[in-house]
C-alpha positions in Angstrom: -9.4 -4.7 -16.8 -6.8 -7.4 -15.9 -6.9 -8.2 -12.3 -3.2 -9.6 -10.7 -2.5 -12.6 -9.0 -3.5 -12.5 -5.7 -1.1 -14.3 -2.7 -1.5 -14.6 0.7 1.6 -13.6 2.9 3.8 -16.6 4.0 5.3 -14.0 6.7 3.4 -12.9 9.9 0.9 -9.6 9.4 1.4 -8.2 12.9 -1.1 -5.7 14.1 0.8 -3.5 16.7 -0.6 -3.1 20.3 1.1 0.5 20.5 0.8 3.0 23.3 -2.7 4.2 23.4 -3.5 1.2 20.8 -7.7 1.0 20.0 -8.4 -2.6 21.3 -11.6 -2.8 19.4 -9.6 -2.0 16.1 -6.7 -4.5 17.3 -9.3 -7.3 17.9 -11.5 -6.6 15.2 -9.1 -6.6 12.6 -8.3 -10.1 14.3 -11.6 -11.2 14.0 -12.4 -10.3 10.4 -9.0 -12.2 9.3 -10.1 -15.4 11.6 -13.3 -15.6 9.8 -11.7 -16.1 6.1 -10.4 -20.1 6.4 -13.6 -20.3 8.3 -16.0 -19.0 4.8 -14.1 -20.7 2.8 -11.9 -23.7 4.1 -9.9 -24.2 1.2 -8.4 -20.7 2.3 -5.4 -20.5 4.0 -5.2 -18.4 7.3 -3.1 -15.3 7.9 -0.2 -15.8 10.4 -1.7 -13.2 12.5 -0.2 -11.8 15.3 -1.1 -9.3 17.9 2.1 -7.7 19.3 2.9 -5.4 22.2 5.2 -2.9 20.6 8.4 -4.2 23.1 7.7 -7.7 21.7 7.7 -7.1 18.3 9.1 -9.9 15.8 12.8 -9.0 14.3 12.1 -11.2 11.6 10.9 -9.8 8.2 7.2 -9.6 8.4 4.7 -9.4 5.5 2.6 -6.4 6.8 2.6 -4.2 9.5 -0.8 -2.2 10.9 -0.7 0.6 13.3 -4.2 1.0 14.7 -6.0 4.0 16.0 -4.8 5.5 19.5 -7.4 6.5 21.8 -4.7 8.9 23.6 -3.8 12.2 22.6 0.1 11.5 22.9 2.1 11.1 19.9 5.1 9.0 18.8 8.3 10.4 19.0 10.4 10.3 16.5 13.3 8.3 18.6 10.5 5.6 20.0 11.9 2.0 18.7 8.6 1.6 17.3 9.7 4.1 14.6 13.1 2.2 13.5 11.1 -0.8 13.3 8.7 0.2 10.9 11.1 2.3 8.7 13.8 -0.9 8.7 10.3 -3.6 8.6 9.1 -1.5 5.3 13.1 -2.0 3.9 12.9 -4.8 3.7 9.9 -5.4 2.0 7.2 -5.1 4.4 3.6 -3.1 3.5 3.1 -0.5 6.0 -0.5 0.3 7.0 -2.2 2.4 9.3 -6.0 3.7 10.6 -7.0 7.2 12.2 -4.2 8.6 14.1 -1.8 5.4 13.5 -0.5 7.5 10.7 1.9 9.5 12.9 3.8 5.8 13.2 4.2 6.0 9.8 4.6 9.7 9.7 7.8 9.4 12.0 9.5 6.5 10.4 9.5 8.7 7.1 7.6 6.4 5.2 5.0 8.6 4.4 7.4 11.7 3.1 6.1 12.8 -0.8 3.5 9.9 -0.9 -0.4 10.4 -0.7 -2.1 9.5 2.6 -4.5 9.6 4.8 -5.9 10.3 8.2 -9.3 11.3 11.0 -10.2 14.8 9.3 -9.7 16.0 12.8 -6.3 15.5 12.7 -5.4 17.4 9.6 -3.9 20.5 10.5 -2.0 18.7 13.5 -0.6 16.1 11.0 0.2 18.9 8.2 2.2 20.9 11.1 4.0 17.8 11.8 4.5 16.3 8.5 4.6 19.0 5.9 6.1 16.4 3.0 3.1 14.3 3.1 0.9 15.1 0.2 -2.3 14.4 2.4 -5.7 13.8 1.5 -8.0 13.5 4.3 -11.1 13.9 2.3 -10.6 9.9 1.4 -11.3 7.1 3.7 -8.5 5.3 2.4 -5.6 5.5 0.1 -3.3 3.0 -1.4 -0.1 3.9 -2.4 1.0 0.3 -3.5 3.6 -0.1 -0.5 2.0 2.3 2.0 -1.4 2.0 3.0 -3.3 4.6 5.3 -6.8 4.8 6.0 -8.7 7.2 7.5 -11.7 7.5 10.7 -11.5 5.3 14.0 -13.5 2.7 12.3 -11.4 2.6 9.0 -9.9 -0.7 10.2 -13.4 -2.3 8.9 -12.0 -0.8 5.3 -8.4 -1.9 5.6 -9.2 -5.2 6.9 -11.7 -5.6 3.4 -8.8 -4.2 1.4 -6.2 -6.5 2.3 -8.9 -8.8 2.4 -8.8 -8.7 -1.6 -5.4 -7.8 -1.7 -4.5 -11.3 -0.5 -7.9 -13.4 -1.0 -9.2 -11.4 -4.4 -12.8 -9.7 -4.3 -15.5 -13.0 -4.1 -14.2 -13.1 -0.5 -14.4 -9.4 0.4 -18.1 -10.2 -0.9 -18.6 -12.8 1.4 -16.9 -11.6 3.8 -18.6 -7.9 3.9 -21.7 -9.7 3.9 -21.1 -12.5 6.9 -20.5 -8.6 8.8 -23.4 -6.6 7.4 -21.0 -4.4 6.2 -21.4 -2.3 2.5 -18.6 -3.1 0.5 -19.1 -0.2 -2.2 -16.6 2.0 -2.8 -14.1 -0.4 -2.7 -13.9 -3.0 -5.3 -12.8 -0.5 -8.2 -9.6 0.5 -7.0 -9.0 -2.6 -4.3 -8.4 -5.9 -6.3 -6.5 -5.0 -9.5 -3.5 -3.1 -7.5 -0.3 -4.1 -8.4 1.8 -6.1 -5.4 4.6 -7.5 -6.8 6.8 -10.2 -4.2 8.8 -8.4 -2.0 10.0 -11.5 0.2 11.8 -13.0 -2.0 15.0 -12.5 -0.4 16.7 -11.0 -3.2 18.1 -8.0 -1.8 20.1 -6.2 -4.7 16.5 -6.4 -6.5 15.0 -5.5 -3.0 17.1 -2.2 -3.2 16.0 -1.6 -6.7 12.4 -1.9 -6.7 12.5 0.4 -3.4 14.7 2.8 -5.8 12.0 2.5 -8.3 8.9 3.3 -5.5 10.8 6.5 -4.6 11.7 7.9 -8.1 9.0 6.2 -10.4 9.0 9.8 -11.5 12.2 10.5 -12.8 13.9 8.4 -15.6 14.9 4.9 -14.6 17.5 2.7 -16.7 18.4 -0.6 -16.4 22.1 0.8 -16.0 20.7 3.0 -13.3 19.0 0.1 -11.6 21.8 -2.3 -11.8 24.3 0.2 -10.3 21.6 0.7 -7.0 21.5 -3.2 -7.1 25.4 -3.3 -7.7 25.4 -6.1 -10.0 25.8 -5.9 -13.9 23.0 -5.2 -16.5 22.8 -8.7 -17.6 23.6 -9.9 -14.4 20.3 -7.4 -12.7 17.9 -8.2 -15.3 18.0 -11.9 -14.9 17.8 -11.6 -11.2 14.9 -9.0 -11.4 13.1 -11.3 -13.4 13.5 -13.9 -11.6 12.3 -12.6 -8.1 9.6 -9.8 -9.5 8.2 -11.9 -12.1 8.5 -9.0 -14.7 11.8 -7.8 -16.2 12.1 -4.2 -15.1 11.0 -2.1 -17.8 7.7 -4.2 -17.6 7.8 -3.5 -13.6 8.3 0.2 -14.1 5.5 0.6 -16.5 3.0 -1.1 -14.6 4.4 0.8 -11.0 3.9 4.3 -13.0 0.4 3.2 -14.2 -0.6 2.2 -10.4 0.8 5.6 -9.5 -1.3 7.3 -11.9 -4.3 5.5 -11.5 -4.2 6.7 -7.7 -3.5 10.4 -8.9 -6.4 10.3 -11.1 -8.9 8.9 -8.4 -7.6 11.3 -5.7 -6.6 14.4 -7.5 -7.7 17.4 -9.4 -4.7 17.3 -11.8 -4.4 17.2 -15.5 -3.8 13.8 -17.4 -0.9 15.7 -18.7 0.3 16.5 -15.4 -0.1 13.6 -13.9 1.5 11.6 -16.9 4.5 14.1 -16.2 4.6 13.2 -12.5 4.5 9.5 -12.9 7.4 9.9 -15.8 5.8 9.8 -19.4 7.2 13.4 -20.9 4.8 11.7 -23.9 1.0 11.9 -22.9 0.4 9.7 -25.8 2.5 7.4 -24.6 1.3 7.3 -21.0 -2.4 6.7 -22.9 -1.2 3.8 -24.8 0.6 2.6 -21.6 -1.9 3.7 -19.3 -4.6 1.2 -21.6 -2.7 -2.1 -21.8 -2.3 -2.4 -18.0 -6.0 -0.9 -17.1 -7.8 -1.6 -20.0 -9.1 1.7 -20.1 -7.5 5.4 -21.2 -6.5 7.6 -18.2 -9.9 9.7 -18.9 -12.4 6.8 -18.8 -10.8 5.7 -15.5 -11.1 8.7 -13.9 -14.4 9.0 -15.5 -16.0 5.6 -14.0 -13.6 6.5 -10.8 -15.8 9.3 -9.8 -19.3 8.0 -11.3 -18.2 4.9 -8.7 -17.6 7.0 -5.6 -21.1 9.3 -6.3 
């Protein structure tokens, strides 16, 4: 299976001191990223920052955490909090939460027809609240390739080890798991091949275009349809998506469709002819053959060794 390049962010990761905000999971996560340069020196740290939620950074930032709130009180939808994350994620941001700090993301609409997570004991209260979120409690942590929620009051050990090989690859979620005495299984499959193409590269026609793409990966997606979000000519949008993504964009799209589907078939119940439907292949052959040059394995053995991995 081809693994892809893994970067670490240039752009601060803050971790948001909210109302309520779960100090252990606000210093642990700080402590598990400190120890990384301090395994392995030739690694470079994480401009980490711990921010109390009037101080935030107005700068783009690489990734944004809401932690667990040990109060019962929710967000508000109007809270500045909220327009920070949904205008942080627009520009390129990955938005992340644990336990109850999905609301955040709940409010800020980033969540809305995406898979996610949250505490089981929060699932009917979430589902009253946020009835377009296709939720799936029973998983302590899902990846939707922009969005990341994960699930209990100690599911920042298991978002800290997924970015963790996200932006270091999976030796050092190895190491590190084992410098914590903490059982990294479950994870590896589905954590270090996930597609994360650049978002900071200050492009922001393409910007506009791959956020376009995340919200209607489903539908059909020409490059005359993705130059006219970008505003900029067909000629003009492919060289530029090229050269900030790294992939010209029918490359992009298939490998954002297969992420999309390799998700659906670790999470869901759904036929491979349903979910090649949802993700935008009216061909199941063709989602097979495309599903098996990016995965190096058909949609069936994936799911297959998905669910023999999680027991």
């Amino acid at each position: 299976m081809p693994i892809y390049m893994q970067s670490t962010p240039n752009n601060p990761v803050v971790l948001i001191d909210a109302p309520g905000a779960q100090r252990a999971a606000l210093w642990g996560l700080a402590d598990l990223f400190a120890l990384i340069p301090r395994l392995s020196p030739s690694s470079r740290a994480l401009d980490l920052q711990i921010c109390a939620w009037d101080a935030l950074p107005s700068k783009p930032v690489a990734a944004f955490v809401f932690v667990p709130s040990i109060e019962d009180t929710r967000p508000a939808p109007d809270h500045p909090l909220v327009d920070w994350a949904a205008q942080q994620h627009a520009q390129g941001a990955l938005a992340c939460s644990v336990c109850a700090g999905a609301f955040w993301l709940g409010q800020a609409r980033l969540l809305d027809h995406r898979p996610a997570t949250t505490h089981w004991a929060l699932e009917a209260e979430f589902r009253q609240a946020f009835p377009d979120v296709r939720l799936a409690p029973e998983h302590i942590l899902v990846d939707d390739h922009d969005v990341i929620t994960a699930g209990g009051l100690m599911a920042w050990t298991d978002l800290g080890l997924h970015l963790t090989g996200r932006w270091y690859g999976a030796e050092m979620v190895t190491r590190l798991a084992r410098h914590l005495l903490i059982d990294p299984s479950g994870r590896e499959q589905r954590a270090y091949s996930s597609f994360a193409p650049p978002r900071h590269h200050g492009d922001m026609p393409v910007l506009a275009a791959q956020r376009h793409m995340d919200r209607h990966y489903g539908m059909p997606l020409t490059v005359p349809t993705l130059a006219a979000v970008a505003n900029l000519s067909e000629r003009s949008f492919v060289r530029h998506f090229t050269a900030a993504t790294g992939l010209p964009p029918a490359t992009y799209l298939q490998t954002l469709r297969v992420e999309k589907a390799r998700g659906a078939l670790e999470r869901g119940q759904d036929s491979i002819a349903q979910i090649a439907w949802d993700v935008g292949y009216r061909d199941v052959p063709a989602f097979a053959r495309a599903f098996k040059s990016v995965t190096g394995l058909t949609p069936g053995a994936y799911r297959e060794r998905f669910r023999a991995h999680q027991g």
